[in-house]
C-alpha positions as CSV (number, residue, x, y, z in Angstrom):
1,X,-4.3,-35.3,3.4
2,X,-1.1,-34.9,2.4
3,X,-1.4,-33.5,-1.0
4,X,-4.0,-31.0,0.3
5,X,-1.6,-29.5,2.8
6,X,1.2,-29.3,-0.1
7,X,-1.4,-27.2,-1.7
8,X,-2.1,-24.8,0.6
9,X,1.4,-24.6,1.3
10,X,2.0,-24.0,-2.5
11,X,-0.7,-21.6,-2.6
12,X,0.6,-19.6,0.2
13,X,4.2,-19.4,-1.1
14,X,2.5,-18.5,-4.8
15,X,0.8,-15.7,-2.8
16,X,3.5,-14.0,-0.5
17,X,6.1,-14.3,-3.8
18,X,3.6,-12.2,-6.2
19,X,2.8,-9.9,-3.1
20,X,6.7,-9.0,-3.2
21,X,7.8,-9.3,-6.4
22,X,5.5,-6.5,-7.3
23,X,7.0,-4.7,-4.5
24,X,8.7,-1.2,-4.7
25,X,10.4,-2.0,-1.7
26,X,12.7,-5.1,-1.7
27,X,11.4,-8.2,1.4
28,X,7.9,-5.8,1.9
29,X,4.3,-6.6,0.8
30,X,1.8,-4.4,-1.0
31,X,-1.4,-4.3,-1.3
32,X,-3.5,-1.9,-2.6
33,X,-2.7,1.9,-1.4
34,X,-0.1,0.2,1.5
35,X,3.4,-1.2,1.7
36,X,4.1,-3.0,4.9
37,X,8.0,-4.1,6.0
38,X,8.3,-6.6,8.5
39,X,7.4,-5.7,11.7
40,X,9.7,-8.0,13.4
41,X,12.5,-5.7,15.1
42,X,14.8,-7.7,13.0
43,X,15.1,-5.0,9.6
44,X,18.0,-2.9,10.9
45,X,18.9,-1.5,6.9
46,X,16.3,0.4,5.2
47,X,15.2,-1.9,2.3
48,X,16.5,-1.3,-1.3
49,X,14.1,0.5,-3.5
50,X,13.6,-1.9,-6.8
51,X,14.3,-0.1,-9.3
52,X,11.9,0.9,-12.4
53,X,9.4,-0.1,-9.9
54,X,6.4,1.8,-9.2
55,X,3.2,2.2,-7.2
56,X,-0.1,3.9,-7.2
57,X,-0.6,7.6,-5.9
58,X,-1.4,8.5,-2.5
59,X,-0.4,5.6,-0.7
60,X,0.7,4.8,2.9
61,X,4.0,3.1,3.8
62,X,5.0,1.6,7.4
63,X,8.1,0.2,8.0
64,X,7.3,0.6,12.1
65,X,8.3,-1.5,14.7
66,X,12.1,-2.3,13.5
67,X,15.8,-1.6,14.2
68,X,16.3,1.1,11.3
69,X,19.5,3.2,12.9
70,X,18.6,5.9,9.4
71,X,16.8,6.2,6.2
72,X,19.0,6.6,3.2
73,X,18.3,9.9,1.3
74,X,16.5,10.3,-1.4
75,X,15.1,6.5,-0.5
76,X,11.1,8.2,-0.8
77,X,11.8,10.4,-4.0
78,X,9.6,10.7,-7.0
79,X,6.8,8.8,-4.9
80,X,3.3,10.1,-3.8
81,X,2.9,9.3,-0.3
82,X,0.1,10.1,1.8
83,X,1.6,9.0,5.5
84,X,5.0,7.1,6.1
85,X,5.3,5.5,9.6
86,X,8.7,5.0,10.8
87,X,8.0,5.1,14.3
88,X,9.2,2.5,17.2
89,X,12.9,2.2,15.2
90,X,15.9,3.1,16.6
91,X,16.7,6.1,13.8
92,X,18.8,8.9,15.7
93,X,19.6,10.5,12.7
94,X,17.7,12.8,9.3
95,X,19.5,14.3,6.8
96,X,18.1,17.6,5.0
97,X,17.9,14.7,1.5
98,X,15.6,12.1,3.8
99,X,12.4,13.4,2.1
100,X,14.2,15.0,-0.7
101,X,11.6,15.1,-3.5
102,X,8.5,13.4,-1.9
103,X,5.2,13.5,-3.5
104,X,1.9,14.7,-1.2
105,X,3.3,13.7,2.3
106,X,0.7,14.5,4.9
107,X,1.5,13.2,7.9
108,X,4.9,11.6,8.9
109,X,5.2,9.3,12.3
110,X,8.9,9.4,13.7
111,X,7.7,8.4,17.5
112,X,9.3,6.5,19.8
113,X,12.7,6.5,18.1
114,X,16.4,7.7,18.9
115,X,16.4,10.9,16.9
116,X,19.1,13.6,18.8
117,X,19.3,16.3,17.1
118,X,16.7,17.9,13.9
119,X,18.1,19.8,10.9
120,X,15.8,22.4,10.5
121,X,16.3,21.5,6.4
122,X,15.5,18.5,7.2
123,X,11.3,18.9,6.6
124,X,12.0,21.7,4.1
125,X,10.8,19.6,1.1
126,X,7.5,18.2,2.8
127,X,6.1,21.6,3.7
128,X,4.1,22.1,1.8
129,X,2.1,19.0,2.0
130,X,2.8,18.1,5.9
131,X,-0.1,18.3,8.3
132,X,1.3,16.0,10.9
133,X,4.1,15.6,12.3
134,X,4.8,12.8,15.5
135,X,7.9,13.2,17.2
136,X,6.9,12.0,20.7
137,X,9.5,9.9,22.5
138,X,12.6,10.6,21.2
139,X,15.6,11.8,22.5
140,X,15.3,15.4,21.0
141,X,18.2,17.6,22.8
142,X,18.9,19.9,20.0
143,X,16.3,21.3,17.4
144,X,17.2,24.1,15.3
145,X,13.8,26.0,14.7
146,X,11.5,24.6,11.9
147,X,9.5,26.6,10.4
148,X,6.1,24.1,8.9
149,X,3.0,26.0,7.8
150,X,0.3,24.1,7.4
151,X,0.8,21.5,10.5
152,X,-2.5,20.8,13.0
Protein backbone atom coordinates (compact mmCIF):
# COMPACT_ATOMS: atom_id res chain seq x y z
CA UNK A 1 0.00 0.00 0.00
CA UNK A 2 2.75 1.90 0.75
CA UNK A 3 4.81 1.75 -2.37
CA UNK A 4 1.71 2.48 -4.41
CA UNK A 5 1.08 5.79 -2.72
CA UNK A 6 4.92 6.68 -3.19
CA UNK A 7 4.04 6.21 -6.74
CA UNK A 8 1.39 8.29 -7.25
CA UNK A 9 3.02 10.76 -5.18
CA UNK A 10 6.11 10.39 -7.52
CA UNK A 11 4.01 10.59 -10.47
CA UNK A 12 2.30 13.68 -9.39
CA UNK A 13 5.47 15.56 -8.55
CA UNK A 14 7.04 14.17 -12.14
CA UNK A 15 3.90 15.76 -13.57
CA UNK A 16 3.50 19.37 -11.99
CA UNK A 17 7.66 19.68 -12.37
CA UNK A 18 7.43 19.03 -16.39
CA UNK A 19 4.18 21.20 -16.40
CA UNK A 20 6.49 24.22 -15.10
CA UNK A 21 9.62 23.66 -16.27
CA UNK A 22 8.33 24.16 -19.73
CA UNK A 23 6.75 27.19 -18.51
CA UNK A 24 7.33 30.76 -19.94
CA UNK A 25 6.30 32.08 -16.84
CA UNK A 26 8.40 31.12 -13.75
CA UNK A 27 5.88 28.96 -10.48
CA UNK A 28 2.83 28.80 -13.54
CA UNK A 29 1.48 25.76 -15.41
CA UNK A 30 0.87 25.36 -19.12
CA UNK A 31 -1.05 23.42 -20.95
CA UNK A 32 -1.85 23.58 -24.34
CA UNK A 33 -3.07 27.27 -25.60
CA UNK A 34 -3.24 28.40 -21.47
CA UNK A 35 -0.85 29.49 -18.72
CA UNK A 36 -2.39 29.53 -15.32
CA UNK A 37 -0.57 31.35 -12.14
CA UNK A 38 -1.70 30.43 -8.80
CA UNK A 39 -4.85 31.53 -8.02
CA UNK A 40 -4.16 31.64 -4.39
CA UNK A 41 -4.15 35.50 -3.43
CA UNK A 42 -0.74 34.82 -2.24
CA UNK A 43 1.41 35.97 -5.85
CA UNK A 44 1.87 39.67 -5.01
CA UNK A 45 5.10 40.04 -7.82
CA UNK A 46 4.40 39.46 -11.33
CA UNK A 47 6.34 36.16 -12.15
CA UNK A 48 9.70 36.28 -13.99
CA UNK A 49 9.41 35.58 -17.65
CA UNK A 50 12.10 32.50 -18.39
CA UNK A 51 14.02 33.51 -20.59
CA UNK A 52 14.57 31.89 -24.25
CA UNK A 53 11.33 30.45 -23.44
CA UNK A 54 8.55 30.28 -25.66
CA UNK A 55 5.01 29.32 -26.34
CA UNK A 56 2.51 28.52 -29.04
CA UNK A 57 0.47 31.44 -30.88
CA UNK A 58 -2.79 32.64 -29.75
CA UNK A 59 -2.86 31.60 -26.37
CA UNK A 60 -4.66 32.70 -23.18
CA UNK A 61 -2.90 33.75 -19.95
CA UNK A 62 -4.68 34.25 -16.29
CA UNK A 63 -2.86 35.27 -13.58
CA UNK A 64 -6.50 36.23 -11.77
CA UNK A 65 -7.38 36.03 -8.43
CA UNK A 66 -3.97 37.38 -6.72
CA UNK A 67 -2.22 40.29 -4.92
CA UNK A 68 -0.37 41.78 -8.14
CA UNK A 69 0.05 45.73 -6.94
CA UNK A 70 1.58 46.16 -11.08
CA UNK A 71 2.71 44.37 -14.10
CA UNK A 72 6.26 45.09 -15.06
CA UNK A 73 6.64 46.55 -18.64
CA UNK A 74 7.33 44.97 -21.38
CA UNK A 75 6.60 41.56 -19.11
CA UNK A 76 3.89 40.37 -22.42
CA UNK A 77 6.32 41.49 -25.35
CA UNK A 78 7.06 39.47 -28.41
CA UNK A 79 4.17 37.09 -27.34
CA UNK A 80 0.82 36.23 -29.18
CA UNK A 81 -1.87 36.45 -26.91
CA UNK A 82 -5.35 36.06 -27.44
CA UNK A 83 -6.92 37.22 -23.87
CA UNK A 84 -4.83 37.97 -20.60
CA UNK A 85 -6.95 37.93 -17.34
CA UNK A 86 -5.58 39.98 -14.64
CA UNK A 87 -8.59 40.67 -12.94
CA UNK A 88 -9.51 40.37 -8.98
CA UNK A 89 -5.64 41.69 -8.16
CA UNK A 90 -4.94 44.60 -6.42
CA UNK A 91 -3.00 46.49 -9.55
CA UNK A 92 -3.62 50.38 -9.18
CA UNK A 93 -1.24 51.18 -11.53
CA UNK A 94 -0.36 50.77 -15.98
CA UNK A 95 2.35 52.19 -17.52
CA UNK A 96 2.09 53.29 -21.45
CA UNK A 97 5.21 49.98 -21.79
CA UNK A 98 2.54 47.30 -19.90
CA UNK A 99 1.54 45.92 -23.31
CA UNK A 100 4.43 47.35 -25.12
CA UNK A 101 4.85 44.94 -28.12
CA UNK A 102 2.01 42.35 -27.60
CA UNK A 103 1.12 40.04 -30.25
CA UNK A 104 -2.99 39.63 -31.32
CA UNK A 105 -4.39 40.72 -27.87
CA UNK A 106 -8.17 40.56 -28.11
CA UNK A 107 -9.66 40.92 -25.12
CA UNK A 108 -7.88 42.06 -21.81
CA UNK A 109 -9.76 41.59 -18.21
CA UNK A 110 -8.50 44.26 -15.54
CA UNK A 111 -11.84 43.93 -13.26
CA UNK A 112 -12.20 44.11 -9.90
CA UNK A 113 -8.83 45.70 -9.28
CA UNK A 114 -7.33 48.96 -7.68
CA UNK A 115 -6.47 50.80 -10.86
CA UNK A 116 -6.76 54.98 -10.20
CA UNK A 117 -5.89 56.67 -12.79
CA UNK A 118 -5.55 55.32 -17.00
CA UNK A 119 -2.77 56.74 -19.27
CA UNK A 120 -4.46 57.16 -22.33
CA UNK A 121 -0.88 55.56 -23.97
CA UNK A 122 -1.37 53.09 -21.94
CA UNK A 123 -3.65 50.73 -24.66
CA UNK A 124 -1.97 52.45 -27.60
CA UNK A 125 -0.03 49.25 -28.66
CA UNK A 126 -3.07 46.77 -28.32
CA UNK A 127 -5.36 48.77 -30.62
CA UNK A 128 -5.37 47.33 -33.08
CA UNK A 129 -6.09 43.91 -31.98
CA UNK A 130 -8.40 44.77 -28.73
CA UNK A 131 -12.00 43.95 -28.91
CA UNK A 132 -12.66 43.84 -25.22
CA UNK A 133 -11.79 45.58 -22.70
CA UNK A 134 -13.14 44.95 -18.68
CA UNK A 135 -12.52 47.54 -16.42
CA UNK A 136 -15.58 47.12 -14.05
CA UNK A 137 -14.77 47.59 -10.35
CA UNK A 138 -12.02 49.57 -10.07
CA UNK A 139 -11.37 52.65 -8.51
CA UNK A 140 -11.20 54.70 -11.83
CA UNK A 141 -11.07 58.66 -10.74
CA UNK A 142 -9.06 59.95 -13.53
CA UNK A 143 -9.10 58.65 -17.24
CA UNK A 144 -7.50 60.65 -19.81
CA UNK A 145 -9.57 59.86 -23.06
CA UNK A 146 -8.69 56.65 -25.02
CA UNK A 147 -9.26 56.45 -28.13
CA UNK A 148 -9.76 52.09 -29.12
CA UNK A 149 -11.31 51.41 -32.52
CA UNK A 150 -12.30 48.19 -32.91
CA UNK A 151 -13.76 47.52 -29.18
CA UNK A 152 -17.54 45.79 -28.83
Amino acid sequence: MLFIWMSFVLCAYVIETEAHADCIFLGCSCARDTIRCPHDGYLTMFPKRRIGKTYIDNMLIDISGNGLQMVPDDRFAHLNVLKIDLSRNSIYKLSADTFRDILGLSELDLSSNKLRYLNSNTFIPIDSSLQTLVLNDNYLIQMETIRLTNLN
